[in-house]
C-alpha positions, 0 to 999 in steps of 0.5 A: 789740755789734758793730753797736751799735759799727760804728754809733757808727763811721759816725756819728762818721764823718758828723760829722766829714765834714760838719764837713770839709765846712764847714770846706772850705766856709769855705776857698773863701768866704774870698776873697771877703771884703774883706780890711779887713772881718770879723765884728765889728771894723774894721781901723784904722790902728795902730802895732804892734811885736813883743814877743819872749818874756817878758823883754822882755814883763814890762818892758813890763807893768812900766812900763804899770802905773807909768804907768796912770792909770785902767784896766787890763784883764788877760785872761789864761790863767793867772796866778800873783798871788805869783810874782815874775816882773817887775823893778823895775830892767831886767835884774835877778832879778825882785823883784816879782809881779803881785799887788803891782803890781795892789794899788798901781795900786788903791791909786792909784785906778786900776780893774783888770779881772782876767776869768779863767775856770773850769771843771770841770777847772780845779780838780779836774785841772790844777789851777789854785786861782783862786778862792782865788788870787783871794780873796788879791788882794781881802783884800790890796787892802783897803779898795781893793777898790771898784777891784778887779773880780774874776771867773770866767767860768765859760760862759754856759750853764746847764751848765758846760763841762768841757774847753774855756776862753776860751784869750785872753791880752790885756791893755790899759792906759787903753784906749791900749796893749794887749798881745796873743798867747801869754804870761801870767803864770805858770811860766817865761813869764820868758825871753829870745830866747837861751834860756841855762840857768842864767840868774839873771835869770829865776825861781830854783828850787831845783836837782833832778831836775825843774830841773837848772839852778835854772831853769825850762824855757825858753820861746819866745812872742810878743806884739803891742804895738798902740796906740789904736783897736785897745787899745780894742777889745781892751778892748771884748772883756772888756766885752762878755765881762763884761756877757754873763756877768753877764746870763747862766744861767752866772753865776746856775748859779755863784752857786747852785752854791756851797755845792755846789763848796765841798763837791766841791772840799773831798772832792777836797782841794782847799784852802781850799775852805770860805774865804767866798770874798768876792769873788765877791759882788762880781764883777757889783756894777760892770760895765766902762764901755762902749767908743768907738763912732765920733764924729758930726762936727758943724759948725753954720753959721750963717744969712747972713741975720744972723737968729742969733747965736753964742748961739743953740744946739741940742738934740742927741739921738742914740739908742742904736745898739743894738750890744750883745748879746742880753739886754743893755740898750741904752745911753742916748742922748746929749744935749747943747747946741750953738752956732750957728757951732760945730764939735764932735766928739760921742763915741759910746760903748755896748755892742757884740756882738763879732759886731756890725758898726758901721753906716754910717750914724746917725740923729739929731735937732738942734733937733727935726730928724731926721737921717741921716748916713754915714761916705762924705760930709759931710750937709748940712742946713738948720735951723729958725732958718736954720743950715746943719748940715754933719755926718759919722759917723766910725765908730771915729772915722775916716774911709774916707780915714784907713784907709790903710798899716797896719792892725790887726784884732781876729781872734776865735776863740769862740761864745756860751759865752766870747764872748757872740756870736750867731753862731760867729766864726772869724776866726784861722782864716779869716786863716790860711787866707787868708794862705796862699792869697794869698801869692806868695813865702813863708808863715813859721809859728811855733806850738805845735800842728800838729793840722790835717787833710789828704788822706794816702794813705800806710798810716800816714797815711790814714783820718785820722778813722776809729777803727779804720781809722786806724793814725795817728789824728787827728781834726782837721778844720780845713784848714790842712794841706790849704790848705798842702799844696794851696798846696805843690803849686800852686807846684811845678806851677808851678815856683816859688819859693814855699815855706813855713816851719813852726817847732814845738815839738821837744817838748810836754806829753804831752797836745799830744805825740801830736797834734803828732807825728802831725800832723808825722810824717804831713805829712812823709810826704805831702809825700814821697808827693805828690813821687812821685806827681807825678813832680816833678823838684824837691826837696820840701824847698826848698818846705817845711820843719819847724823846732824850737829848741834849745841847746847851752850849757856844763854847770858841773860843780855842774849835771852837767857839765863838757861841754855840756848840750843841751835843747829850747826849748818854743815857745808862738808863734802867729804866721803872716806871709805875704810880709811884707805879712800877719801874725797874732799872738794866742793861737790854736794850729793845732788845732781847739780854737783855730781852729773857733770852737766850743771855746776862745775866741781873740784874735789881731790881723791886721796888714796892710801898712805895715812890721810883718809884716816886722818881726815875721819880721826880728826873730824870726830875727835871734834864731833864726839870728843874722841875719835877712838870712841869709834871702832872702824869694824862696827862703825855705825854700832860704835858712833850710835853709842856716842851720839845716843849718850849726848842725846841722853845729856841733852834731854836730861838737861834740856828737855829737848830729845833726839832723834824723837824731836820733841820738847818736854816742859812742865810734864808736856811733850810737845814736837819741836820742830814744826813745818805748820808755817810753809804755804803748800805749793804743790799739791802732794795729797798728802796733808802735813802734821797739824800738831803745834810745834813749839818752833813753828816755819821759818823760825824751825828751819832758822834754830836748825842751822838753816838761816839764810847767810848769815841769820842765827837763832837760838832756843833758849830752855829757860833755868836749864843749864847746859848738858855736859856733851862729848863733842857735837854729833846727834843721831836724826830721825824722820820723826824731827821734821815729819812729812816734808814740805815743799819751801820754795815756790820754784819747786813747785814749777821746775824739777831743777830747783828739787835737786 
């Protein structure tokens, strides 16, 4: 048994060398590429704006939907269709849920592309009932149910997946206006940038021991708004998802296995689980129109000789361009008429692969004469009757000239199983490494997971991956973290002002706990081994910087008070700006799941140039620490470090609660405030945890930090003490809040999946 068990060790630690390996690989390849190309999607000009958390994000929806005249595309995570989280009038209590927009726009006409997923544990741990949420929609929709396209996509391939989802949060109105990044619509995603508990504004719960304010917990995120060409590809997403899955072993495994789930999901007591479920006869009944290829800009000059007339005309035939995928049918050719002496714009529309590029040039025929265009010049080519065709192929209907300030680029996470692609995209992690790699002044993170891999020779921290070795074990293989610690080092050899910010969670679910804190506790702690090590004579803290939300707002006596209650804000943003000139927002999280291209599938939009980056970063911080010009993008993280240290001065002096230290002062006596004394030890680390008491102690730390489960909020409440006086929400963090992680699920112990 012993050797069967060092065995399994050295082939899990082969595995996990050889996907660093690739994974590094990957990292030095990156830039070479051009920064306006990927697999797959172009980057064209956009308008794009920041969305900053669900308020502002729901209004927007709300009045996308009044005015949506011929197709809506939702994609998203997770959704609930009866909870009423939109407001027909702006700033008032939601009166209004999803399910009834989506039943009035189909009364209206207008067709509705609902794409959610399903898997083993979508149902039976969760647990997420989609399929009867979605029987809800098609009997509400009634007779309109013809505009109503329902589907669950369950993966591709003849076995179903079991752990890992199509994570994209995308949804886009009539193809123009799409909106794209980390919020959904379920739970508490209603939220403003201020965060304040109790909010009448948001969804009303009743007051107990699992919402002590009547609300949910608070919720930061963000989404992009990005116009035209770029809506259009997002939609092209759920297109090319559809057909695949429609064409595909997984949708005939689902449709077979019916009876069968029906009968597991009715012994797990799952309800309704015997209903006709009618809908699902209908999800491949209509596929979604394909999207918008390029346009062949066509111009017929007629002959000087006088020998035609404006009557004269010409067949046009233009063959498929054979973008789709593999095991879909190619879209039919084009035909159509032109006049002698008239110019036209010619529409290409089809199915594209999301890891198809779209050609330079097209080939096609006109009155019986073939010809080959391209997008780099204008062709011209004679006719038989002596008309001169001058014509030009504008791929996404642009021309290189065009594509200039501004960009907007899909960034694709994801393989065959959700995506329906030939090759494994991983295209937000290749767009993070390269912003970090190429940025001079400074790097601003914002994520839920810091679950990344990099070299650590601390006796906590090293032997990341190794089982059994590893006190701390990880298990990630991406290389974000050593892209950023390489980066950090770079800069303080060459002693310069760059720096890099990262904004995380204080608190998570306790299946993103543990990852969360082993990947923070021990970068910190590289960061102070790395200093040693290289004898820097700076301060490792003006180049980098962990961050977290949190507030601190009076506490009503109906509500535990009178004093001030204090809680953690949970971040769900995934977004990363480089010197104001790069900047990738979606749904992808910094672990493997999101980033690897083999897991979750993702969608994130690179923007580069023109004034978005920026005021994407001036906009979260002037809700973050007040004022976004607080922040001189030369000493970023010198700067922010000011900020955040004088609302933990605000904070202590008010409460006696103190950051990045982590403790609380009552009475003379300083105690730690967060504690993980409550979590069960579930694999033998050799290390032991801090005994000392916490005056939160496991869950209730995890669940005050921010980290509830969907929807649970608790709050310390400092008796008497009234509420500091802060400038916006943003702490400095420190491993000293939480001490020596902990492990706080129990599949962790078992499966290296579950640890990133």
């Amino acid at each position: 048994p012993a050797m069967l068990v060092l065995g399994v060790m050295r082939q899990r630690a082969r595995k996990w060398w050889r996907q660093a390996s690739r994974h590094a690989l990957l990292a030095s390849l990156l830039l070479w590429a051009s920064a306006f190309r990927a697999n797959g999607f172009e980057a064209l000009p956009c308008t794009a704006t920041t969305v900053d958390c669900g308020m502002q994000f729901f209004q927007e929806v709300y009045e996308q939907f009044m005015k949506a005249e011929s197709e809506i595309v939702i994609m998203p995570y997770f959704l609930k269709p009866d909870l009423k989280i939109f407001s027909s009038v702006p700033g008032q209590p939601p009166d209004t849920s999803l399910g009834e927009l989506i039943v009035q726009v189909v009364k209206r006409r207008v067709h509705v592309w609902l794409m959610g997923w399903d898997n083993i544990a979508s149902e039976k741990f969760l647990p997420f009932h989609q399929d009867t949420l979605y029987e809800r929609l098609f009997e509400a929709a009634g007779e309109d149910h013809e505009y109503l396209h329902l589907i669950l996509d369950t993966g591709r391939a003849l076995t179903s997946s079991v752990y890992y989802i199509p994570h994209i949060k995308s949804y886009v109105f009539d193809r123009k206006v799409a909106f794209v990044g980390g919020i959904d619509f379920g739970e508490n995603r209603l939220d403003t940038p201020a965060h304040v508990r109790p909010d009448p504004r948001l969804v009303q719960v009743d007051v107990d021991d699992d919402h002590m304010t009547g609300n949910e917990k608070p919720w930061e995120d963000v989404m992009v708004r990005v116009d035209q060409a770029t809506a259009e590809h997002v939609a092209m997403v759920l297109v090319e998802r559809w057909w695949t899955y429609c064409r595909s072993e997984g949708y005939l495994r689902s449709q077979a296995s019916r009876p069968l789930d029906a009968l597991a999901d009715a012994l797990w007591g799952i309800p309704k689980s015997f209903h006709a479920s009618l809908w699902k006869s209908y999800q491949c009944a209509k596929l979604p129109p394909a999207g918008k290829l390029g346009v062949l800009d066509l111009k017929i000059v007629p002959s000087k000789s006088g020998h035609t007339s404006s009557s004269t005309q010409h067949e046009l035939r233009v063959p498929s361009l054979k973008l789709q995928s593999k095991g879909l049918p190619e879209s039919d050719p084009l035909d159509d008429v032109l006049v002698s002496g008239s110019s036209q714009q010619v529409v290409l529309r089809g199915l594209r692969g999301l890891d198809r590029d779209l050609p330079d040039a097209v080939t096609f025929s006109l009155s019986g004469v073939e010809v080959t265009t391209s997008s780099a010049t204008v062709t011209r080519t004679p006719l038989p009757n002596g008309d001169v065709l001058e014509s030009r192929w504008l791929p996404n209907g642009f021309t290189p000239e065009q594509i200039t300030g501004q960009t907007c680029r899909l960034a694709l996470s994801g393989d065959r199983s959700w995506l329906g692609v030939s090759k494994q995209l991983e295209e937000n992690y290749g767009d993070h490494i390269e912003i970090i790699r190429t940025a001079k002044r400074f790097v601003f993170i914002e994520n839920q997971y810091f679950s990344t891999n990099f070299h650590s020779d601390t006796k906590e921290c090293a032997h990341a991956n190794i089982r059994g070795k590893a006190l701390l074990y990880s298990g990630a293989t991406n290389q974000v973290g050593q892209e950023i610690l390489n980066r950090i080092k770079e800069a303080a050899r060459a002693r310069s002002n760059f720096s890099i910010a990262v904004v995380v969670p204080l608190g998570t679910e306790p299946g993103s706990f543990y990852p969360n804190l082993r990947g923070t506790y021990c970068f910190e702690q590289t960061m102070e081994a790395v200093w040693q090590e290289e004898k820097f004579d700076s301060d490792w803290r003006d180049y980098f910087g962990f961050y977290f939300l949190a507030n601190a707002v009076e506490a009503p006596p109906s509500f535990g008070g009178p004093g001030t209650g204090f809680y953690g804000i949970f971040t769900h943003t995934k977004i990363i700006v480089g010197d104001d000139e790069a900047a990738v927002v979606g749904s992808a999280n910094i672990n493997d799941r999101s980033m690897n291209g083999d897991r979750d599938a993702e969608v994130g939009v690179l923007i580069r140039g023109g004034a978005y980056p920026r005021q994407l970063r001036e906009t979260i911080l002037d809700h973050q620490i007040g004022d976004h010009k607080l922040i001189d993008p030369d000493n970023f993280v010198k700067s922010l470090n000011k900020a955040v240290f004088e609302n933990a001065k605000a904070l202590d002096e008010s409460t006696g609660i103190k950051f990045p230290e982590g403790t609380y002062t009552r009475g003379g006596v300083t105690q730690h405030l967060f504690g993980l004394k409550g979590v069960k030890t579930l694999f033998s680390m050799q290390l032991e945890p801090d005994e000392q008491p916490s005056v939160l102690e496991y869950p209730d730390s995890r669940v005050v930090a921010g980290g509830g489960g969907l929807d649970t909020f608790k709050w310390f409440v400092v008796p008497d003490a009234k509420p500091p006086k802060l400038h916006g929400l943003l702490f400095p963090w420190s491993r000293a809040i939480w001490g020596l992680p902990q492990m706080t699920s129990v599949t962790q112990a078992y499966s290296g999946a579950f640890n990133w």
